[in-house]
C-alpha positions in Angstrom: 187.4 305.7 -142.2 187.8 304.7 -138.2 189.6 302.4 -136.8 189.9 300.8 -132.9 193.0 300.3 -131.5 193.2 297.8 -128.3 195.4 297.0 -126.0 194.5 293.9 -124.5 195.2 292.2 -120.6 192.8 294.2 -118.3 190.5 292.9 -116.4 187.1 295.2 -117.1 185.8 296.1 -113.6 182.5 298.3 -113.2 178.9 299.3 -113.5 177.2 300.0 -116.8 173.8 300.7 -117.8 172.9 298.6 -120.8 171.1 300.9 -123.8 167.8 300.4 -125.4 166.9 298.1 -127.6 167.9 298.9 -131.5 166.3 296.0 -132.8 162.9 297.3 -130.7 163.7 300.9 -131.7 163.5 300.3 -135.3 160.5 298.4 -135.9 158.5 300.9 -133.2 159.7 303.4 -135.4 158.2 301.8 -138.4 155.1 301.6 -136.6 154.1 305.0 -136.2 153.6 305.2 -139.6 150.3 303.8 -139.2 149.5 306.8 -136.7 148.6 310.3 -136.9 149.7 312.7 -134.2 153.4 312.7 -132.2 154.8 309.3 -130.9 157.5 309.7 -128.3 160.0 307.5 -127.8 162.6 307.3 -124.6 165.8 306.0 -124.3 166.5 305.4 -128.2 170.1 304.0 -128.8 172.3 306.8 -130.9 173.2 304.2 -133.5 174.1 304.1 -137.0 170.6 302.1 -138.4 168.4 304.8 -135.7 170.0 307.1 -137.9 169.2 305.6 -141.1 165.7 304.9 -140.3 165.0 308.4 -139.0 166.5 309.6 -142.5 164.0 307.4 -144.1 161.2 308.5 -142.4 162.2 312.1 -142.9 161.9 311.1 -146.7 157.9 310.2 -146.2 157.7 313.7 -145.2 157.4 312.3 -141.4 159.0 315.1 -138.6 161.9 313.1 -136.5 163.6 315.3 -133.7 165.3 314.3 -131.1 168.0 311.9 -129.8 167.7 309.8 -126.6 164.1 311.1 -126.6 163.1 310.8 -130.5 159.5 312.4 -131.1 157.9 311.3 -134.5 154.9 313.1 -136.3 153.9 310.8 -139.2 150.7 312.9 -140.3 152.4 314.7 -143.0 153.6 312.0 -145.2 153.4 312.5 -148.7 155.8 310.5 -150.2 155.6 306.1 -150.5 159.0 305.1 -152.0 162.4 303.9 -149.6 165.0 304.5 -152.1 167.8 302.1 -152.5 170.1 304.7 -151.3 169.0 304.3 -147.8 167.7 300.7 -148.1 171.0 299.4 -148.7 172.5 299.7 -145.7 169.8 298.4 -143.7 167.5 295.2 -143.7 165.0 297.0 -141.0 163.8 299.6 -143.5 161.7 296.8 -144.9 159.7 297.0 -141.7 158.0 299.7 -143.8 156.3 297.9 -146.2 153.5 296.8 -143.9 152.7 299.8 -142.3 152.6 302.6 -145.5 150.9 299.8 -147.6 148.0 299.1 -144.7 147.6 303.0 -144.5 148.3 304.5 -147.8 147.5 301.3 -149.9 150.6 301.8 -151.8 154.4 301.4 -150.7 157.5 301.1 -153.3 160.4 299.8 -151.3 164.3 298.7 -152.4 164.9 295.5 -151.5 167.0 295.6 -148.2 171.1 295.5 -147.5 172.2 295.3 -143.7 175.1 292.5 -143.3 176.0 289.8 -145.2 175.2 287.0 -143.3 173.5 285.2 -146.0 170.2 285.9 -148.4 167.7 286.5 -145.6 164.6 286.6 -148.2 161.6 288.7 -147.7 159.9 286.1 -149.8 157.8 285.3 -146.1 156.5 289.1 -146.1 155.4 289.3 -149.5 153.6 286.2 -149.7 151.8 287.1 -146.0 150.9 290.6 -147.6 149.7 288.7 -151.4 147.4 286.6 -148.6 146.1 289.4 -147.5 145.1 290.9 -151.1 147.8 293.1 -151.9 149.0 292.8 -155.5 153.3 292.7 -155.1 155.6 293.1 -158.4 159.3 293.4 -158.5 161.1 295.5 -161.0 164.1 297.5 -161.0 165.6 296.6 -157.7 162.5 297.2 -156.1 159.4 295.7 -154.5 156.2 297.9 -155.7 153.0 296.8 -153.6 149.3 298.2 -153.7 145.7 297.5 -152.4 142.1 298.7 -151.6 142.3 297.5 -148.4 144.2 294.7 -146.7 141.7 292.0 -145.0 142.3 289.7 -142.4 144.2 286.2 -143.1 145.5 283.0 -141.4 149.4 283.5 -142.4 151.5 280.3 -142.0 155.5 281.5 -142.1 157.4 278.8 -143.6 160.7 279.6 -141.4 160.4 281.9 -138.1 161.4 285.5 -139.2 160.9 288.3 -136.8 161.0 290.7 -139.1 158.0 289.3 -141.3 156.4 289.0 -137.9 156.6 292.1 -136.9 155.8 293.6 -140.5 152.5 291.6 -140.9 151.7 292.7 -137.3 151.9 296.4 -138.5 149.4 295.7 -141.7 147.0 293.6 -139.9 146.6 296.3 -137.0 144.4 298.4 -139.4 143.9 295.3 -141.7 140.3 294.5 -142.1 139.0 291.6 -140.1 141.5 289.2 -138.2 144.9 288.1 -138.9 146.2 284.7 -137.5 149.7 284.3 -137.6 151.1 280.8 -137.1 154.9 280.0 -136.5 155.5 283.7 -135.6 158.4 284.7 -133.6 158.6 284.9 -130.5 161.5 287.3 -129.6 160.9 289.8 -126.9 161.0 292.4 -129.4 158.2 290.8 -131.4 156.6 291.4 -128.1 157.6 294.7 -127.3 156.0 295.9 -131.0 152.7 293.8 -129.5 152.0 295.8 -126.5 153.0 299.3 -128.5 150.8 298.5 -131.3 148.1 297.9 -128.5 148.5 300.8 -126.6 148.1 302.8 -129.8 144.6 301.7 -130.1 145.9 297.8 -132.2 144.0 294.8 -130.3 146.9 291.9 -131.0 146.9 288.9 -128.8 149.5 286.3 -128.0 152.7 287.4 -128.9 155.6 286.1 -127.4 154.1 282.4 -128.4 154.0 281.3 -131.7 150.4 281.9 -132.6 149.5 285.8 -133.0 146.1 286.8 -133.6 145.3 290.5 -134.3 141.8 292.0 -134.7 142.1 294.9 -137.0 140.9 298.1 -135.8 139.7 301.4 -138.3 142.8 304.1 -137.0 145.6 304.0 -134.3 146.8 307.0 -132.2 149.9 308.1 -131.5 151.6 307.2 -127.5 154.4 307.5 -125.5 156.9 304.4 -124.6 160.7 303.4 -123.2 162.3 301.4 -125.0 163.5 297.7 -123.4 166.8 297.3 -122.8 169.2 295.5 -125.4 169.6 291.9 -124.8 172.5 291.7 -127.4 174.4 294.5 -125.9 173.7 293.0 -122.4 174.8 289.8 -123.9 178.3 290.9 -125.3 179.4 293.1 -122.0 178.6 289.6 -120.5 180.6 288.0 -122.2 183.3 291.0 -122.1 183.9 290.0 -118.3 184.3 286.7 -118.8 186.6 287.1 -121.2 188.9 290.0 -119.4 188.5 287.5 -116.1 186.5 290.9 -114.9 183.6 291.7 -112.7 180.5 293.7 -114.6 177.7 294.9 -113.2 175.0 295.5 -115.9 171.9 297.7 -114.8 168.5 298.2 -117.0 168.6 294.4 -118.5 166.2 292.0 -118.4 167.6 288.7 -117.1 165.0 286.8 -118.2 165.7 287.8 -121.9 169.2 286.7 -121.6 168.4 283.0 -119.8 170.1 281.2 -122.8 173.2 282.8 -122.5 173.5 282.5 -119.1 173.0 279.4 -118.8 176.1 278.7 -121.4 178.2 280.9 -119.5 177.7 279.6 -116.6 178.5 276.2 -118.1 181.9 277.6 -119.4 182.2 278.1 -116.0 181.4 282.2 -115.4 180.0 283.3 -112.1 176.8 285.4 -112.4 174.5 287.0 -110.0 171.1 287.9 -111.1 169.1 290.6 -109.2 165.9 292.7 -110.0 166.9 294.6 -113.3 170.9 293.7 -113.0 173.4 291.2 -113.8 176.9 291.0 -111.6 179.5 288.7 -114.3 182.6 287.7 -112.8 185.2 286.0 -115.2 187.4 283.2 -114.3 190.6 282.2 -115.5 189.5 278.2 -116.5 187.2 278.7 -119.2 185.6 274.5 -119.9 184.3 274.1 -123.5 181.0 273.3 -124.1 178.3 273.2 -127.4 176.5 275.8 -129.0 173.6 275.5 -131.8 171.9 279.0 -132.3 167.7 278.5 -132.5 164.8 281.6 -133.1 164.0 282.6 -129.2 163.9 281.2 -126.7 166.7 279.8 -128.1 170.7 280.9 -127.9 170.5 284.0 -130.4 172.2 283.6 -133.7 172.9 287.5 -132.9 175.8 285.9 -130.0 177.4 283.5 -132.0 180.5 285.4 -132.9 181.0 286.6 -129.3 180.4 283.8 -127.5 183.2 282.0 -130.0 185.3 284.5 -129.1 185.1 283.1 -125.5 185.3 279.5 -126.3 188.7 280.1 -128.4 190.3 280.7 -124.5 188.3 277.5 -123.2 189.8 274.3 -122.3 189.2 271.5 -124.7 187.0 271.7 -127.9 183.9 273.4 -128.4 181.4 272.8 -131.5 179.2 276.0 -132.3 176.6 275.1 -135.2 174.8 277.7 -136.8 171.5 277.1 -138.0 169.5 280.4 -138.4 172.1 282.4 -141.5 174.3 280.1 -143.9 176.8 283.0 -144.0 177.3 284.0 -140.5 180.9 282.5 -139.7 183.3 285.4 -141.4 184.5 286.3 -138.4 186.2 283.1 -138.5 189.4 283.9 -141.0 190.0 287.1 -138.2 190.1 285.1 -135.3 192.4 283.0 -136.5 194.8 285.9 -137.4 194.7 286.2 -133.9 196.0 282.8 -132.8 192.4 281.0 -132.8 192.3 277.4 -133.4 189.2 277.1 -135.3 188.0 274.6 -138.2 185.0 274.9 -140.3 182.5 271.9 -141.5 179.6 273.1 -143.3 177.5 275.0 -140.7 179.5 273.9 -137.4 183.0 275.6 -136.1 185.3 273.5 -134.4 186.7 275.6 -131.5 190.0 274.0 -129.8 190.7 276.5 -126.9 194.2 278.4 -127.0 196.3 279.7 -124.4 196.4 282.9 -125.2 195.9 285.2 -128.8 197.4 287.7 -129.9 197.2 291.2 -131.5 196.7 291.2 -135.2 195.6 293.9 -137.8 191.9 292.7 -138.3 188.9 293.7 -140.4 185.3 293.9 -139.0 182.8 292.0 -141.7 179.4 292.3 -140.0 178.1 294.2 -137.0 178.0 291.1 -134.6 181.3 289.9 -136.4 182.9 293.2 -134.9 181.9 292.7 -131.2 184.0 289.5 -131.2 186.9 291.2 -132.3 186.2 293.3 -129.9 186.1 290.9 -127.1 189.3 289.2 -128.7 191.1 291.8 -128.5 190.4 292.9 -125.4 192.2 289.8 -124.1 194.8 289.4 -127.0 198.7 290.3 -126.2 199.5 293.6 -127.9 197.5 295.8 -129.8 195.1 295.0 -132.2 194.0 297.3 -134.4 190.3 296.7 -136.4 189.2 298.4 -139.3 185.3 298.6 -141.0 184.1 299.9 -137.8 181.3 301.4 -139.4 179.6 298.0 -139.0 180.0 297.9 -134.9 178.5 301.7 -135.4 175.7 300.4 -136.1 174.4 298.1 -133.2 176.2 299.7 -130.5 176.2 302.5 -128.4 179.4 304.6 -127.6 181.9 301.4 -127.0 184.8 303.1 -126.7 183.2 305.4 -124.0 181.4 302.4 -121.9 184.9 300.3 -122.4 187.1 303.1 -121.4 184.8 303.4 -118.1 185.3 300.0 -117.2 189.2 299.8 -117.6 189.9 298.9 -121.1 192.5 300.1 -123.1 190.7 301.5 -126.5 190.7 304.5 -128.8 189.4 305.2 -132.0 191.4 307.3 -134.8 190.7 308.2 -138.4 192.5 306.6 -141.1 
């Protein structure tokens, strides 16, 4: 097992280019399932869940080579089940589903792991796909789905859920007739899956607003694509700077996918610069409080929460950060507070009193965002702090001890 060691008090200083987008990667991924011939995929993230997905893929009988540049061939498949032993780990394998069930007409898939940040049903997905005249059992752990052929439907999503979006997408592509979806997502990488699914042959309109409609089409082809830039990564080397009272430069982001957050951090009172393609963040020692309530995009991303908190425990005053999109998404809590945090919980709301300083602790990462704000505690704590369960921050992002060593911090990771 790894673990990071910190030493916090530097002030991060430098230029870093922000990774591609693992939460676009994955469900792209998924998608050439419903393709014959070799997809080709640029700047993919080397990350734990690109990994797991790749395996699963493999175990269809699809060919996936590469890193950075990831080319996958999905014309051999002969296999329809994502066993639990890859599932688990992951809640993106269910992105599957939709695409070997629209193609094959059959798909046996676990039912999906990742962090536990509360239930996160798939109960939206099924009931799209029954709509769409799949028959759906569940036995044994897993979810078992078949049909003739899926037709066209006007799909209603109870809650937003971008990965239900983005699944149903997949099976109506190929579906036949059209598919309206209403409350959809609206995340840029809902998007992103849009305009791939089009240039593969898929003719999908309005995504990025809340009503998707997608005309199904008889067979999609394979293409070539870069992946976006990762607004959460962006987001938490942000946030890194203001912390450290640094100056970051962030190249290959997308500014406009991160106008939420900036507009909160520049309320705590953090100077940023935006230019084509790049962020400048330049800390400041007087951190003010202010509110947070995480909302489905546009909104501020429930995928910040923990880091942003680990900024507002340094602000002046109290800050009140409700979270409304997972019922189970405040663990980090108990480990910031072994720190020196001053934090209270009421139902789904933290209390955040601002502290002078933390302080190094022995701390244990629960979830992959909950890791990043130990991270960005510790980086600013007094001591060393030393964080186990990294596996979890493995997953999300890209070689952080590299890109923090580069801009000044004080971090190495060693086996237990």
């Amino acid at each position: 097992m790894k673990k990071i060691l910190i030493t916090g008090g530097k002030k991060l200083q430098g230029t870093l280019k922000v990774s591609g987008a693992k939460n676009s990667a994955l469900p792209l991924m998924a998608a050439t399932l419903l393709t014959e011939g070799c997809n080709t995929f640029s700047q993919v993230p080397q990350l734990g869940d690109i990994k797991t997905i790749s395996k699963l893929l493999r175990k269809f009988g699809t060919h996936v080579s590469g890193n950075d540049v990831l080319t996958i061939d999905a014309s051999t498949i002969n296999s329809f089940e994502a066993p639990y032993s890859l599932v688990k780990t992951m809640r993106a394998s269910i992105l599957v589903l939709g695409p070997l069930l629209a193609r094959f007409g059959r798909a046996r898939v676990s039912l999906p792991g990742g962090c536990a940040i509360g239930s996160r049903p798939v109960d939206q997905h099924l009931k799209a796909l029954k709509s769409m005249g799949a028959t759906i059992s569940l036995e044994g752990g897993y979810i078992s789905a078949a049909c003739t052929q899926l037709k066209g439907a006007r799909i209603y999503f109870d809650i937003s859920t971008v990965t239900g979006t983005e699944n149903i997408m997949m099976a109506a592509a190929i579906a036949t007739g059209t598919t309206v979806l209403e409350n959809a997502a609206k995340e840029p990488e809902v998007e992103e899956l849009a305009i791939v699914l089009n240039k593969m042959g898929a003719r999908i309109e309005g995504a990025g607003t809340d009503v998707i409609t997608i005309e199904g089409v008889e067979t999609l082809h394979a293409v070539e694509h870069t992946i976006m830039p990762d607004r959460i990564e962006a987001g938490t080397y942000m946030i890194a700077a203001g912390i450290t009272e640094g100056d970051i430069t962030l190249s290959h982001c997308n500014p406009q996918h991160l106008h939420a957050l900036i507009e909160k951090l520049e309320e705590i009172g953090i100077d940023i610069i935006i230019n084509d393609g790049s962020i400048r963040v330049m800390g400041t020692p007087f951190l003010k409080n202010t509110d947070v309530k995480t909302l489905p995009y546009p909104g501020f991303p429930t995928d910040m929460q923990a880091q942003i908190m680990a900024l507002l425990c340094l602000a002046e005053g109290t800050s009140i950060i409700s979270e409304s999109i997972f019922e189970d998404r405040f663990m980090h809590v108990g480990e910031l507070k072994r720190m020196g945090a001053n934090i209270r919980l009421e139902g789904n709301s933290a209390i955040v009193t601002g502290v002078d300083t933390l302080s190094a602790a022995p701390v244990m990462a629960t979830d992959l965002r909950a890791s990043a704000s130990l991270v960005l505690a510790a980086l600013v704590a007094r001591g060393e702090t030393e964080i186990t369960r990294v596996y979890h921050l493995e997953r999300g992002y890209e070689a952080v001890e590299d890109k923090l060593s580069q801009l000044g911090a004080a971090i190495q990771t060693v086996n237990e």
